[in-house]
Backbone as CSV, one residue per row, in Angstrom:
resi,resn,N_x,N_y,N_z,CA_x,CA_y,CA_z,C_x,C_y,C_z
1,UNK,0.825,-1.206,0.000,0.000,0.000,0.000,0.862,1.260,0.000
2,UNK,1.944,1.435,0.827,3.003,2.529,0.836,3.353,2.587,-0.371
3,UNK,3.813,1.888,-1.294,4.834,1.552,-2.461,3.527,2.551,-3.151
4,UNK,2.353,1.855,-3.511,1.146,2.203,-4.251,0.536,3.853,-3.884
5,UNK,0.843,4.539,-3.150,0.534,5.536,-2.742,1.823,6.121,-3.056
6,UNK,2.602,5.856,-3.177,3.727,6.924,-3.137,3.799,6.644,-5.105
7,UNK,3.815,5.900,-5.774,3.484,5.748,-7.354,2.388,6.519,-7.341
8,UNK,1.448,6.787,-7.077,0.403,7.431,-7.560,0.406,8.994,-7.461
9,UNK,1.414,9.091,-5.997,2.130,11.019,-5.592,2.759,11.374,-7.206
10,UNK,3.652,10.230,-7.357,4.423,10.861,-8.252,4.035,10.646,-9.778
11,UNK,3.128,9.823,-9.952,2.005,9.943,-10.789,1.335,11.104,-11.054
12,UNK,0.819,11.336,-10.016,0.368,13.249,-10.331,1.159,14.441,-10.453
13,UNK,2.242,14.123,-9.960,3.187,15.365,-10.337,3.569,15.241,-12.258
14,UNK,4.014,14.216,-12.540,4.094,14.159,-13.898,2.550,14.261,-14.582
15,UNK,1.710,14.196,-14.420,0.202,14.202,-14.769,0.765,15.563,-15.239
16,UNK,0.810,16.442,-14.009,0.533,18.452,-13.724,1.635,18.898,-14.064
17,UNK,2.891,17.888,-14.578,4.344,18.793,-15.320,4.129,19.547,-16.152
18,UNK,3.455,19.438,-16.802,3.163,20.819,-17.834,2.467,21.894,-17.407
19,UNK,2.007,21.806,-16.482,1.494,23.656,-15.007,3.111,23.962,-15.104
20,UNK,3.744,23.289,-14.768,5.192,23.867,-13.837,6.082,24.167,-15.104
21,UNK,6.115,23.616,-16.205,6.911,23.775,-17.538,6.441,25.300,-18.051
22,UNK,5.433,25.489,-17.848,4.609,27.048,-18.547,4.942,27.664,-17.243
23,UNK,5.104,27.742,-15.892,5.259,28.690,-14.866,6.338,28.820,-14.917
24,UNK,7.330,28.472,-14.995,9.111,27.928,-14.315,9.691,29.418,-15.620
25,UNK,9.232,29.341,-17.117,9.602,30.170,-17.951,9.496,31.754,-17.996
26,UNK,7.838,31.903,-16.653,7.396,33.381,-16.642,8.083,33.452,-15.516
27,UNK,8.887,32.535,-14.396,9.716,33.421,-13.564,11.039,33.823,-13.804
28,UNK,11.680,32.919,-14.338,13.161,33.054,-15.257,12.740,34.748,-16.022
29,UNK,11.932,34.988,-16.889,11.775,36.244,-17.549,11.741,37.260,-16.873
30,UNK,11.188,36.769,-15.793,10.780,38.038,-14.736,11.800,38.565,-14.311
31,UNK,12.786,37.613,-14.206,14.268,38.174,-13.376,15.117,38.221,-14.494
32,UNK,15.255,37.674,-15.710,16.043,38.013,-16.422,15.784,39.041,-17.499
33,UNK,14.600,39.715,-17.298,14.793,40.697,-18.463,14.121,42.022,-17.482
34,UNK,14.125,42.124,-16.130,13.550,43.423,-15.307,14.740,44.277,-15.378
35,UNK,14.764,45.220,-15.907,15.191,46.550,-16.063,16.215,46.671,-15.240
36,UNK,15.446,47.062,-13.671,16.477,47.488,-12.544,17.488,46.707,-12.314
37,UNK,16.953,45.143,-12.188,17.430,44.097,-11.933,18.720,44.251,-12.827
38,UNK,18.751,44.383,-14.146,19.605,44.284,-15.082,20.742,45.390,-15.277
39,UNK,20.518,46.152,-15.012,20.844,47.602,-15.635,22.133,47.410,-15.608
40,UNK,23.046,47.942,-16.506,24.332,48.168,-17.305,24.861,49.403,-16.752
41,UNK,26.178,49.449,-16.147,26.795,48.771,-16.620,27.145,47.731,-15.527
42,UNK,27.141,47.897,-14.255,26.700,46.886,-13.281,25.382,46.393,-12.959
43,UNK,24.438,45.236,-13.199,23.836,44.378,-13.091,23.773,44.018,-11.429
44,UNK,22.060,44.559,-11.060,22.306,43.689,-9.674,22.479,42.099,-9.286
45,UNK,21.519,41.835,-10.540,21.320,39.916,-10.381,22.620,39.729,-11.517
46,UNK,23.747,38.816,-10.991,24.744,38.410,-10.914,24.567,37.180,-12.457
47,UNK,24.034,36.143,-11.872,23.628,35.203,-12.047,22.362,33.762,-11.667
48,UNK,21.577,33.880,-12.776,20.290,32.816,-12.462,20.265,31.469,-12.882
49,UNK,20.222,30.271,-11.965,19.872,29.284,-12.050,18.385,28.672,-12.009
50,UNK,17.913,27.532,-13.043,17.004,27.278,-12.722,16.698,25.426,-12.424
51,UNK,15.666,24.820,-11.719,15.757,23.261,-12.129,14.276,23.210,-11.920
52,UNK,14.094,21.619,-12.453,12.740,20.930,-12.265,13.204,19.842,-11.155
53,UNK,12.005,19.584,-10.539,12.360,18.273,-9.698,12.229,17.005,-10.780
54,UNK,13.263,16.042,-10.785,12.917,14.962,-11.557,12.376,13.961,-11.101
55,UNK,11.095,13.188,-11.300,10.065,12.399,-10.519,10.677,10.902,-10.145
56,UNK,12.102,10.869,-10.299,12.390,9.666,-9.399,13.349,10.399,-8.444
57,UNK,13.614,12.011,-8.765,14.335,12.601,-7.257,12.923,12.558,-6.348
58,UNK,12.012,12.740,-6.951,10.554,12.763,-5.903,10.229,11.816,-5.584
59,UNK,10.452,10.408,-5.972,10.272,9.476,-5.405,10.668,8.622,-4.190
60,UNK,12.351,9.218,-4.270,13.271,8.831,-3.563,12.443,10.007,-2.252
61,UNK,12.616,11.511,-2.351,12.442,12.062,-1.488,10.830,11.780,-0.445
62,UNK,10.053,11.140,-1.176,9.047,10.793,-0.611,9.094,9.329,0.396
63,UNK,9.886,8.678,0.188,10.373,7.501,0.627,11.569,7.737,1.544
64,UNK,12.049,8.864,1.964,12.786,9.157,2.495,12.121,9.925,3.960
65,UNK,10.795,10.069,3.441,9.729,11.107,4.336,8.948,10.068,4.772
66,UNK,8.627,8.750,4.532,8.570,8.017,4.836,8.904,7.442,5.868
67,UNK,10.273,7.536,5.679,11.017,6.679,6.631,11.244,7.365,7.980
68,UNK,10.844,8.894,7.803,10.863,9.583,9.358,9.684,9.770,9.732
69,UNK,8.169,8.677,9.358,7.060,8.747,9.956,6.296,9.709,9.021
70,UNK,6.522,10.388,7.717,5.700,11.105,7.361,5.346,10.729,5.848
71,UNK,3.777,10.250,5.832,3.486,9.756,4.772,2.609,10.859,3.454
72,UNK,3.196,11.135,2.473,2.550,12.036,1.585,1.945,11.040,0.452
73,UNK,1.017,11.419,0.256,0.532,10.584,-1.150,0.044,11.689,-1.839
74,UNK,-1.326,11.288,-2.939,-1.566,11.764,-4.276,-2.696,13.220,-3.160
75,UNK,-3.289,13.212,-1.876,-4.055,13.860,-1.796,-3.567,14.468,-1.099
76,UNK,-2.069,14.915,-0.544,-1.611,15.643,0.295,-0.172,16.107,-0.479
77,UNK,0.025,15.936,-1.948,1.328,16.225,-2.240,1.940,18.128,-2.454
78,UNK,0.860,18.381,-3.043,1.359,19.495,-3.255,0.995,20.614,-2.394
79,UNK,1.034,20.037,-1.143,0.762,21.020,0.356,1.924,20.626,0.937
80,UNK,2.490,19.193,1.137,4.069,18.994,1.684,4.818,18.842,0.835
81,UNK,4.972,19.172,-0.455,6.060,19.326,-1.381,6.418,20.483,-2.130
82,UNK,7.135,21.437,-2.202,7.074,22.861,-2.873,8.127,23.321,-3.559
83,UNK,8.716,22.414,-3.759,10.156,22.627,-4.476,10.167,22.045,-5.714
84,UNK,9.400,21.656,-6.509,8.626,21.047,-7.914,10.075,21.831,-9.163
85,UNK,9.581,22.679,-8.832,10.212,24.102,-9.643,11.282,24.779,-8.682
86,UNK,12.371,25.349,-8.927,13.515,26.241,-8.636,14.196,26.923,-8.804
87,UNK,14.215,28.373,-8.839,14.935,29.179,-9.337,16.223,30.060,-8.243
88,UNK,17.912,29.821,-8.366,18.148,30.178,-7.398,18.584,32.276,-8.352
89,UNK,18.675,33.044,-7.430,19.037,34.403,-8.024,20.240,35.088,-7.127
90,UNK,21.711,35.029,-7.700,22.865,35.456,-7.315,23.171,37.019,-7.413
91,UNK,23.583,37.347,-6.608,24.212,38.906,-6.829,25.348,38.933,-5.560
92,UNK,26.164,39.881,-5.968,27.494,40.268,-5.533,27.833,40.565,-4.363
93,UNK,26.646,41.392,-3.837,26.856,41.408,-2.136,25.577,41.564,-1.603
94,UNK,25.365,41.458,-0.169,24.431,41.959,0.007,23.097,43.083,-0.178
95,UNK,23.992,43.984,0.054,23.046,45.326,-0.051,22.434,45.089,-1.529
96,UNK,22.777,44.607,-2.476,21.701,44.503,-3.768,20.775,43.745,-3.427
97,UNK,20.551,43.071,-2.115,19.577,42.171,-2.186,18.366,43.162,-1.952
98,UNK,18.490,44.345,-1.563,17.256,45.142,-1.206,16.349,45.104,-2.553
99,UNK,17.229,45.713,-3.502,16.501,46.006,-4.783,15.850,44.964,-5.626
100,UNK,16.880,43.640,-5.259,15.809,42.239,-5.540,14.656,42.310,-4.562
101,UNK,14.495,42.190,-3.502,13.136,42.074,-2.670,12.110,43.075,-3.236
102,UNK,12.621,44.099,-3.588,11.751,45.104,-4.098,10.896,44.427,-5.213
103,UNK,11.874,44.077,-6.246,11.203,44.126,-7.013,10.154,42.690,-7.253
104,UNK,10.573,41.577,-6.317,9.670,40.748,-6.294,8.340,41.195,-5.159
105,UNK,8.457,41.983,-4.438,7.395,42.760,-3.555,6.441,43.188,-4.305
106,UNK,6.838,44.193,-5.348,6.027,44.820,-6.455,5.376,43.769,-7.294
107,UNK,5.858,42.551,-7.699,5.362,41.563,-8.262,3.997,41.131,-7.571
108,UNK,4.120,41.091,-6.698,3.190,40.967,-5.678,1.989,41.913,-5.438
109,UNK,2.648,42.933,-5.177,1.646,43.833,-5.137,0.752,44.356,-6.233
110,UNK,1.561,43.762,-7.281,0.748,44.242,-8.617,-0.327,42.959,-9.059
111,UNK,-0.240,42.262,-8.482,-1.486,40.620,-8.270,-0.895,39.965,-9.626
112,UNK,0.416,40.063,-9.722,0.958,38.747,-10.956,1.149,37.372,-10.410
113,UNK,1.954,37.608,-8.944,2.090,36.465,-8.107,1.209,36.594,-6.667
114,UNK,1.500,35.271,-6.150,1.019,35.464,-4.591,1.776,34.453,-3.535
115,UNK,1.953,34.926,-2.795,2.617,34.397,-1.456,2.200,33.538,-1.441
116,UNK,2.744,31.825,-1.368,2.603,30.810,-0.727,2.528,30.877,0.828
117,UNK,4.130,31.116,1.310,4.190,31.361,2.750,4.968,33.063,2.435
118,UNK,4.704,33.222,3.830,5.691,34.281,3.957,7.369,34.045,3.713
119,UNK,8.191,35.354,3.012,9.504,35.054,2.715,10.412,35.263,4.127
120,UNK,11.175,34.168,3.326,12.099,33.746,5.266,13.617,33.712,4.549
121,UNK,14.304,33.996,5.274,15.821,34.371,5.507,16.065,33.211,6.383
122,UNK,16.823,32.403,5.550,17.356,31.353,6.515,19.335,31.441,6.390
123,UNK,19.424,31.732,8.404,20.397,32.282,8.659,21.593,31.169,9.589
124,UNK,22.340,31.605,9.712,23.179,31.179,10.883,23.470,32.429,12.139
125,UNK,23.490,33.740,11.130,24.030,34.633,12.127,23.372,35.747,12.347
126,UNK,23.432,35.484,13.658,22.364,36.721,14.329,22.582,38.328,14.097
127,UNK,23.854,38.770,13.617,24.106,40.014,13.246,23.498,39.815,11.693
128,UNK,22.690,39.261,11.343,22.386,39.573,10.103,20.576,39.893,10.071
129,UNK,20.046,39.564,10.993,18.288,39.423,11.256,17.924,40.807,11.845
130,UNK,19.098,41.455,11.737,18.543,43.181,12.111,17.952,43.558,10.080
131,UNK,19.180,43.126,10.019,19.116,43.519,8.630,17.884,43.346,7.658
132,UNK,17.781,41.868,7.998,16.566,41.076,7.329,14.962,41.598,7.890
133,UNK,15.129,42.213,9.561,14.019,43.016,9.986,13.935,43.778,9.222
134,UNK,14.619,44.357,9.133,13.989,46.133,8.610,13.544,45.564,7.273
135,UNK,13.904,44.934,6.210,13.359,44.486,5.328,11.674,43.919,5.813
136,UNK,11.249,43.571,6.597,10.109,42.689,7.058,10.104,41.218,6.266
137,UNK,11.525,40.746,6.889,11.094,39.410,6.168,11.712,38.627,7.559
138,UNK,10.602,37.507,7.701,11.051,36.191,9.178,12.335,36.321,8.921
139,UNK,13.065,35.754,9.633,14.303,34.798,10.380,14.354,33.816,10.739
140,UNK,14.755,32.382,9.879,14.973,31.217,11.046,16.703,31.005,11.232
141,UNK,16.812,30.755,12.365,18.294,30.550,12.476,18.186,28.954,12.377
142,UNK,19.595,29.143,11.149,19.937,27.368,11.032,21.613,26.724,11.936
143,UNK,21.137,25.877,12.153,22.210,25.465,13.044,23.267,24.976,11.946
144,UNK,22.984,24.448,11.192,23.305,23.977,9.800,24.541,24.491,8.996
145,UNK,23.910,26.195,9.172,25.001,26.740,8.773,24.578,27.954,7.154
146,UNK,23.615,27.021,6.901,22.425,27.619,5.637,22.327,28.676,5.890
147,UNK,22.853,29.207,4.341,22.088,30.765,4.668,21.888,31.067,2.963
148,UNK,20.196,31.475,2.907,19.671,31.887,1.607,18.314,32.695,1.914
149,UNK,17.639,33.435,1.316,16.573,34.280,1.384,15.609,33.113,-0.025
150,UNK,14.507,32.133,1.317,13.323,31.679,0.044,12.213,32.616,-0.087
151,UNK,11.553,32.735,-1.226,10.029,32.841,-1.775,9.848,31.910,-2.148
152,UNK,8.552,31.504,-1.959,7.429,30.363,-2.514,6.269,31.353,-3.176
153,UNK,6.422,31.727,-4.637,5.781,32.369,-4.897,4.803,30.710,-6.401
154,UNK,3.265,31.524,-6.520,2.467,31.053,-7.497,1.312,32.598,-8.289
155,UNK,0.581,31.689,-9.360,0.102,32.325,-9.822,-1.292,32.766,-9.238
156,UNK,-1.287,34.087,-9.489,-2.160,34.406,-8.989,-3.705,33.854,-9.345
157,UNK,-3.821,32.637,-8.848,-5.025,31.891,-9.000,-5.045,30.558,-7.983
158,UNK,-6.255,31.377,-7.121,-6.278,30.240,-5.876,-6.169,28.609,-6.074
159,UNK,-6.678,28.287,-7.667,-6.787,27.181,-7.500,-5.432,26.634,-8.133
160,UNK,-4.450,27.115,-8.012,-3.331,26.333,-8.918,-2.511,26.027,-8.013
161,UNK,-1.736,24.371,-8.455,-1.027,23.990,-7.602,0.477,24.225,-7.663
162,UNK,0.405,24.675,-8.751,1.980,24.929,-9.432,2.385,26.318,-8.358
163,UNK,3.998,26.100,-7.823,4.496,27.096,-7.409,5.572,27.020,-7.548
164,UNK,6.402,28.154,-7.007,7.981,27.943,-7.673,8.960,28.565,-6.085
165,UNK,9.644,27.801,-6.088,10.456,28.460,-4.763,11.666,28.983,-5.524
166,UNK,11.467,30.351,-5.061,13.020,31.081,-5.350,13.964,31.524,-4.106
167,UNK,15.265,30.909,-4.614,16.537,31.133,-3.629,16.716,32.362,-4.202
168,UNK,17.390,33.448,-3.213,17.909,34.541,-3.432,19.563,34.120,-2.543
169,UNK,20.414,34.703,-3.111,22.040,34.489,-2.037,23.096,35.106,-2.581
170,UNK,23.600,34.756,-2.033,24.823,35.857,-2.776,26.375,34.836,-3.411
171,UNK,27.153,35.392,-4.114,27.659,34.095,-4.912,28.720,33.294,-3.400
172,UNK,29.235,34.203,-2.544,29.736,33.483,-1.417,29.201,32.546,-0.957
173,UNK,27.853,33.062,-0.193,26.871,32.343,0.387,26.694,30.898,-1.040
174,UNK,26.733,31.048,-2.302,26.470,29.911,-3.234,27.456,28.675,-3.157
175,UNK,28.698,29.623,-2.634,29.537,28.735,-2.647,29.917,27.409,-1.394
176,UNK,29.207,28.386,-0.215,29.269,27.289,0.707,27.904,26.164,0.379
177,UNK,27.076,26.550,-0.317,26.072,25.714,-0.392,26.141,24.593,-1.029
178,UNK,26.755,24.917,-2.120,27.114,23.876,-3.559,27.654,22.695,-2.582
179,UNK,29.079,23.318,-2.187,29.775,22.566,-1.411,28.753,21.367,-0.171
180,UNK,27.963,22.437,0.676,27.534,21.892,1.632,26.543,20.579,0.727
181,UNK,25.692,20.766,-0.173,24.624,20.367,-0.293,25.666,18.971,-1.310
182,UNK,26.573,19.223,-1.970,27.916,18.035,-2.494,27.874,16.899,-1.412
183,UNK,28.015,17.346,-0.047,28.759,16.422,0.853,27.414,15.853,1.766
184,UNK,26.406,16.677,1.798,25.509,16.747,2.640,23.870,15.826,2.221
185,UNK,23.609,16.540,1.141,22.581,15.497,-0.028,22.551,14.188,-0.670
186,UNK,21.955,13.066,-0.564,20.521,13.475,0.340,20.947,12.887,1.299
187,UNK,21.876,12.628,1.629,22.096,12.141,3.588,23.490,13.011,4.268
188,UNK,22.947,13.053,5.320,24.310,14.322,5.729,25.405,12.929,5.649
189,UNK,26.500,13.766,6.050,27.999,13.158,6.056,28.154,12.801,7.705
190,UNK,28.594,11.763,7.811,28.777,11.577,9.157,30.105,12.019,9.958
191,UNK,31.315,12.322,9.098,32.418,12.859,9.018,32.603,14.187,10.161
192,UNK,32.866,13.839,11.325,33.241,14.847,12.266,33.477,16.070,11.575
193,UNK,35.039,15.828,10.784,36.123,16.985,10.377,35.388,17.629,9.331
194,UNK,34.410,17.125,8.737,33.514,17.569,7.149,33.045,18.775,7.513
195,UNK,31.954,18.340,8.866,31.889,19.151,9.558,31.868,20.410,10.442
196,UNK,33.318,20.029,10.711,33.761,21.361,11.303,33.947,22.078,10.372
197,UNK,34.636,21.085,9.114,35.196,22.361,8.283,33.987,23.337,7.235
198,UNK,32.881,22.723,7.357,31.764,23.527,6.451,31.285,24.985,7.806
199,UNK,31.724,24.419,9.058,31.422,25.365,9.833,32.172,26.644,9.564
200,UNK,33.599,26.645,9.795,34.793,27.223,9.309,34.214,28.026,8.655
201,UNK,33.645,26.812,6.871,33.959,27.180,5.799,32.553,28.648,5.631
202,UNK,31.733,28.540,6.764,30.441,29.514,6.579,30.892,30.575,7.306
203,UNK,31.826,30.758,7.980,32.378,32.012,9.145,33.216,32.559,7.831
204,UNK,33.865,32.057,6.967,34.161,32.681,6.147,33.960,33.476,5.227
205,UNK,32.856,32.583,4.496,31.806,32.617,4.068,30.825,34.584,3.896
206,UNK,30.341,34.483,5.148,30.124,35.540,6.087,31.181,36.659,5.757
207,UNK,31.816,36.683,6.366,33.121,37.524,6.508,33.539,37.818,5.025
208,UNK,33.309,37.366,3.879,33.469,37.463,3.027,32.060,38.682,2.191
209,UNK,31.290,37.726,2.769,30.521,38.841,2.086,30.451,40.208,2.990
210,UNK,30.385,40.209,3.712,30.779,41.663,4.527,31.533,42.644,3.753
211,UNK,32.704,42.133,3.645,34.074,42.763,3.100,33.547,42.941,1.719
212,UNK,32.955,42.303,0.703,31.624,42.738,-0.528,31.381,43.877,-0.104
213,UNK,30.585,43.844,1.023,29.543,45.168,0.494,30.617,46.450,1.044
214,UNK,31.696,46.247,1.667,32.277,46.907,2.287,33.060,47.995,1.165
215,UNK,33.898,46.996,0.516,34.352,47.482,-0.659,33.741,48.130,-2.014
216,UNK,32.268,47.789,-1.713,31.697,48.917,-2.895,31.233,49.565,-2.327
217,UNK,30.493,49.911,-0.770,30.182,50.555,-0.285,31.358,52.060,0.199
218,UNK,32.333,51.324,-0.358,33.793,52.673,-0.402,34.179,53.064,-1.874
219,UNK,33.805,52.120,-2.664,33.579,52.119,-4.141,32.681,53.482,-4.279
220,UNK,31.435,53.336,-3.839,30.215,54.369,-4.462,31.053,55.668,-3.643
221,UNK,31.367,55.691,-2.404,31.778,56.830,-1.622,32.712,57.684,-2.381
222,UNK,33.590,56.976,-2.776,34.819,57.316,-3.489,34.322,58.059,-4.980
223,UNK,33.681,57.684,-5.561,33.064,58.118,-6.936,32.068,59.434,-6.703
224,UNK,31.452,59.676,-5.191,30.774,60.463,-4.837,31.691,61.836,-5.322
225,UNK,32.506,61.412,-4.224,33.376,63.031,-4.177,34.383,62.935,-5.533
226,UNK,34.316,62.358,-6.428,34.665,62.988,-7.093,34.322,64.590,-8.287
C-alpha cells in the first residue's frame, strides 16, 4: 500500500508537469529581463539558475519522508512538497539584495504572483536578522550553517497547484552551499572533520561577504566626491 501511494504522488506530479513547464519560464523572464534588476553597466542579479524536480528525485524524497514517519501521497502532495520548480538568483553582495526584494514585492503587489508562505531568511548569524528586519522578512536561524533568502511564490489563481520556490544568495553564500549540499545530499555526512570544516567554511563565508559590500560601499563613496 506505501509503495502504491507513493506511485500514484508521483504519478500526479508528472500528470501536472506541464502547469510547472509554462510557470518555471514566466519566472526566469521576470528576473532576467527586469530593467532594474539588469541595468548596465553593473547588473544587480549576478547570475540565475534554474531546475525541475525529476520524478524519481521525488520518489526517492518521498520515501525518504517516509522513513521519518511522514506519509505524503496523491491527496496531500502538493501542500508537503514545494520545491517542484527552482529558481536560485545570485548577486554580488548583500546590499543589492534590497533592490531584488523590491522588485519581487512589487510583483506581488501588482497581483501577478502570490505568497505561498511568507519570505524567510534562513540564517546562521544573528548580526544579520537586524538587517533582514527592517526588510520585514522572518528569520529562522539554522544550526546547519544555511544561509539563503526563500520565496514560494504562485500564480495568482487560488486554484493552482503549481508554485515555484526562489533562492535569493549571494555568490559566497552559493559557494558554501554547492559545497555543503555536495557532501551533505541526500544524507548528511557523518564525518566529524567535514563538519567542522563547512562550519569554518560559513564564518568565512560571512566575513566574506561583509568585506563585498564593504568594498563597494567605499567604491560608491569614493566616486561620490569625485
Amino acid at each position: 500500500m506505501e509503495n502504491q501511494n507513493i506511485n500514484e504522488a508521483v504519478q500526479l506530479y508528472k500528470d501536472k508537469l506541464f502547469e510547472f513547464e509554462q510557470f518555471l519560464p514566466s519566472v526566469l523572464a521576470f528576473f532576467e529581463k527586469h530593467r532594474t534588476l539588469n541595468r548596465k553597466p553593473f547588473p544587480i542579479i549576478h547570475s540565475i539558475k534554474s531546475r525541475f524536480k525529476e520524478p524519481s528525485h521525488l520518489e526517492q524524497k518521498l520515501y525518504r519522508k517516509l522513513e521519518k514517519g511522514k506519509e505524503i501521497n496523491k491527496n496531500n502532495l502538493f501542500e508537503e512538497i514545494t520545491d517542484f520548480i527552482g529558481v536560485r538568483v545570485l548577486h554580488l553582495y548583500q546590499e543589492q539584495f534590497i533592490e531584488i526584494n523590491n522588485a519581487i514585492q512589487e510583483k506581488i503587489q501588482n497581483g501577478d504572483w502570490l505568497f505561498v508562505e511568507n519570505p524567510k531568511a534562513m540564517t546562521w548569524d544573528p548580526e544579520s536578522i537586524q538587517f533582514y528586519n527592517q526588510l520585514n522578512i522572518e528569520t529562522e536561524l539554522r544550526d546547519t550553517f544555511y544561509t539563503s533568502i526563500h520565496y514560494l511564490v504562485k500564480p495568482n489563481n487560488p486554484n493552482a497547484v503549481v508554485c515555484c520556490e526562489i533562492q535569493v544568495r549571494t555568490l559566497f553564500e552559493e559557494i558554501w552551499g554547492e559545497i555543503d549540499h555536495t557532501i551533505n545530499y541526500p544524507f548528511q555526512t557523518e564525518s566529524i572533520a567535514c563538519k567542522e570544516q563547512l562550519r569554518v567554511l560559513s564564518k568565512l563565508v560571512s566575513t566574506g561577504t561583509r568585506l563585498a559590500d564593504s568594498i563597494f560601499r567605499s567604491h560608491s563613496e569614493f566616486n561620490e566626491k569625485k
